[in-house]
N, C-alpha and C positions, 0 to 999 in steps of 0.2 A: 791356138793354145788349147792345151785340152781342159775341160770341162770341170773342174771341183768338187771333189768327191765328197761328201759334207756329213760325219757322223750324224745316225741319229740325234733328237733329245734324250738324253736319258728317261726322260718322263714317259717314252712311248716303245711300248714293250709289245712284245708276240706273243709270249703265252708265259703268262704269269702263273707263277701258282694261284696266287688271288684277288680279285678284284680291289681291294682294300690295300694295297704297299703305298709306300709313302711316296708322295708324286717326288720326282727329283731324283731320287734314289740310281744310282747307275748299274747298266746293267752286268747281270755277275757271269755272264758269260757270251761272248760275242760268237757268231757263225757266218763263215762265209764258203758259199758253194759254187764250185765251177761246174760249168754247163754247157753243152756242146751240141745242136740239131738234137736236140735229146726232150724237146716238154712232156710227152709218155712218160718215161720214165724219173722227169724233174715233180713230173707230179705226185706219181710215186713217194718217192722221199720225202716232202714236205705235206702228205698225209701222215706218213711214219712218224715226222718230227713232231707233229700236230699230237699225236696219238702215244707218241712212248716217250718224248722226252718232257723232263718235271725239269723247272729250274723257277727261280723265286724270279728271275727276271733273263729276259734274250734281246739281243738282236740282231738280225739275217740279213745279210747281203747276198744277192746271188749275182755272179760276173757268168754272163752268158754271150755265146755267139750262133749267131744263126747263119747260115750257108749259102740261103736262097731267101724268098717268097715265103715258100710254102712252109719253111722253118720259121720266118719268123709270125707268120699267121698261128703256127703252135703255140708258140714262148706268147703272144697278145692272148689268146685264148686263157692259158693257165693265169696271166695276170688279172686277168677279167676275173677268174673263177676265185680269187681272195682265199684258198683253203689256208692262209695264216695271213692276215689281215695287214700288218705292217712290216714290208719287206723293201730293202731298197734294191731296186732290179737297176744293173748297170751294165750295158751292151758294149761288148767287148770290141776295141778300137788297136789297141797295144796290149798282148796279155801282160807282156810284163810290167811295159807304164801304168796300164790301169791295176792290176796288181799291187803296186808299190803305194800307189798313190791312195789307194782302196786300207792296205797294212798303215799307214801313218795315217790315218784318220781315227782308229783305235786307239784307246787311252794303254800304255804300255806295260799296265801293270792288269789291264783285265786279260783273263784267260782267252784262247780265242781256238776255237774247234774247226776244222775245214773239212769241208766232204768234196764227192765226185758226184755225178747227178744219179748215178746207178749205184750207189750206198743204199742200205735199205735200212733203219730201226726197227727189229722185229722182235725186241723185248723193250719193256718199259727202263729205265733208269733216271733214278732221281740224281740230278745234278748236284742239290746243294751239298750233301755231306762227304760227294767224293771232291768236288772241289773243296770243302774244308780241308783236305786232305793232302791238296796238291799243294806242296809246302819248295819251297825257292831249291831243295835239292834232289825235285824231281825235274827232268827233263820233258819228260810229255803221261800223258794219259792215254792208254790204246784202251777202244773201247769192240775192237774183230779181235784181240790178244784171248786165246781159251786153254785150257789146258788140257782139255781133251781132243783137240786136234793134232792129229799124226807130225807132230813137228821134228827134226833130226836132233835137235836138244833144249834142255829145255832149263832156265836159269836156277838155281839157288833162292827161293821164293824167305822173305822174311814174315813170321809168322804172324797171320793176323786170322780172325775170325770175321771179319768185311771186307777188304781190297786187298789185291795182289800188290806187293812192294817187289824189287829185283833192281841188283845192278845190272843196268844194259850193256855195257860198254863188257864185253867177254872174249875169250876168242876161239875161232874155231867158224864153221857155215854160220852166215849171219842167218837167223830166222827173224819171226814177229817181235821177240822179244827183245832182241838187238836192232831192230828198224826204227829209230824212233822218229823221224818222217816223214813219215804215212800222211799222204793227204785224203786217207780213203778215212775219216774219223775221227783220226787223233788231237791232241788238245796240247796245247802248248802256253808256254807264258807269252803274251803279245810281243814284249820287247823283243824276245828271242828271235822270232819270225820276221820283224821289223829291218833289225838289222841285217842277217841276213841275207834277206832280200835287196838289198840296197847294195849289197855288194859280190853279187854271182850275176851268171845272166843264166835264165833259161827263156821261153819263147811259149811253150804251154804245160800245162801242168805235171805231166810226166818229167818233163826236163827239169821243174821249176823244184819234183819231190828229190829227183834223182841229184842236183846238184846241193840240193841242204845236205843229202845222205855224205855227199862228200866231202863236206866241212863237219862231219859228226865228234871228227876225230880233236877238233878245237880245244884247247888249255880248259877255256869256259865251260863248255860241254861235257870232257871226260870227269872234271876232279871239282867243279861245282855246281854239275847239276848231272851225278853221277848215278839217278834211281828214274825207275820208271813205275809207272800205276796201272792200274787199273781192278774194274771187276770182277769177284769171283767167275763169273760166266760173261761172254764174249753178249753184248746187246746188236751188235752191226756184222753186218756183211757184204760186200759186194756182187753183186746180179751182175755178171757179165754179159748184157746179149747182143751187144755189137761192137763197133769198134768206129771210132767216130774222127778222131786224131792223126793227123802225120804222121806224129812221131811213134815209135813200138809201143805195146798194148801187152798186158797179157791174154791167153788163153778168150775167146766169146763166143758164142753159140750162131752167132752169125746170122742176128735178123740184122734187116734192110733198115737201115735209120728211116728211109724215106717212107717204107708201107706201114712204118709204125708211128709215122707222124699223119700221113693220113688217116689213120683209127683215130687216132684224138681227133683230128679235127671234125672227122665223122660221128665223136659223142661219144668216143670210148677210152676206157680207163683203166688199168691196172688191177686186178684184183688183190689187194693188197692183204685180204684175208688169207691166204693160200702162201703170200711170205710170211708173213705170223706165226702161222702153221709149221712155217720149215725148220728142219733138223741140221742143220749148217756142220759138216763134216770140213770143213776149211774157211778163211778169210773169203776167199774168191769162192764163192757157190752159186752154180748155175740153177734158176727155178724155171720149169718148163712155163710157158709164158701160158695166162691167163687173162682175155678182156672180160668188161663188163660194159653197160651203157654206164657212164660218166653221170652224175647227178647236174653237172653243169650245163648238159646238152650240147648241140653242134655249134658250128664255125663261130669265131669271135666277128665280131664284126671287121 
């Protein structure tokens, strides 16, 4: 039998706005990140999340799979290194079982945001006022969604002076706009995803974004939760620098999963100042890779 996936307490949060919230309180936005031979770049992201995202309350799951040994000598290492203190790390057995079983342990009416381990945070975003936002006839929140990206079109925006509104559901080349999801960031109501999931199959996450993408077109989806969100400027991006998955992949610059997990284990890390820095001309943007020594030092034990 497999193993019982056991939401946090709510009482026990990752990066609170402030020391002082009322114990019990639930959290107002859930995270869970798929991970693949990838802790270089898993570390990566959950300095980003550590570093740009504000929410009154979080909590992080990460569903990860390691390949070999010396993968999972990486993923012990980052857990050792605590850069977010309360994280439920669960090694992936069934992506889809553990998937589903990981979604129904979420309360269905909290929001629930999913990444890929090569997302990057490279501006800051305060969660609480755009989930004020995300009101029952919005379908998701893109947080790589920009307007200054060379897109083929680009929706009918409702005016605001803090968050993009737009009907997704349009027709013509689906772009960012019309993708609603994206497991590369996007934000969705839990129940949405819950269900769902319970009733597609995919196998890993490509497969798992690509068959919700196919049920977009649902009675539910088109004409009751017919808007999408997000903010004036795009805070995320994707760093493509390898390709880790069976299944198709977009576009990556093709380092070796393997030489990049020996640098971590060797005590090195991401320069994660140099994505900060970057000028993101698209969703998927390649940053030429930068190490550093790792504050954490070498091998986990």
């Amino acid at each position: 039998m497999d193993p019982e996936i056991v939401f946090p307490d709510p009482s026990v949060v990752i990066n609170s706005r402030s020391s002082d919230m009322t114990d019990g309180m639930i959290p107002a936005l859930s995270v869970l990140i798929f991970s693949k031979d990838r802790a270089l770049q898993l570390h990566s992201l959950l300095e980003s999340i550590r570093d740009h995202l504000q929410c009154t309350k979080i909590s992080l799951t990460v569903l990860y799979r390691a390949s070999s040994d010396e993968f999972s000598l990486g993923y012990n290492k980052l857990k050792s290194a605590k850069i977010i203190h309360e994280i439920i790390w669960v090694e992936e057995s069934n992506f889809h079982n553990d998937c589903v079983r990981i979604l129904s342990s979420i309360p269905p009416k909290m929001p629930l945001m999913m990444l890929v381990d090569d997302d990057i945070l490279f501006r800051k975003i305060d969660m609480d006022p755009l989930l004020s936002s995300f009101t029952k006839r919005h379908l998701f929140i893109s947080l790589r969604a920009d307007r200054s990206y060379p897109e083929e079109r680009q929706p009918l925006f409702n005016s605001s002076n803090t968050y993009l509104s737009w009907r997704w559901k349009s027709l013509g080349k689906t772009t960012v706009w019309q993708y609603p999801f994206s497991v590369d960031g996007n934000v969705f109501h839990a129940e949405d995803i819950q269900n769902l999931a319970k009733k597609i199959r995919f196998k890993a996450p490509n497969t798992f974004e690509g068959m919700m993408h196919e049920n977009r077109n649902s009675l539910r989806f088109r004409f009751l939760r017919p808007l999408g969100l997000a903010p004036l400027q795009s805070v995320l991006f994707n760093n493509p620098l390898n390709k880790v998955q069976t299944e198709g992949e977009t576009w990556n610059s093709g380092e070796d999963p393997a030489e990049l997990n020996r640098h971590y284990l060797d005590g090195m890390c991401i320069d994660n100042v140099v994505m900060y820095n970057s000028v993101p001309n698209n969703m998927h943007y390649s940053v030429p890779l930068k190490l550093k020594k790792s504050p954490f030092g070498e091998h986990a034990e």
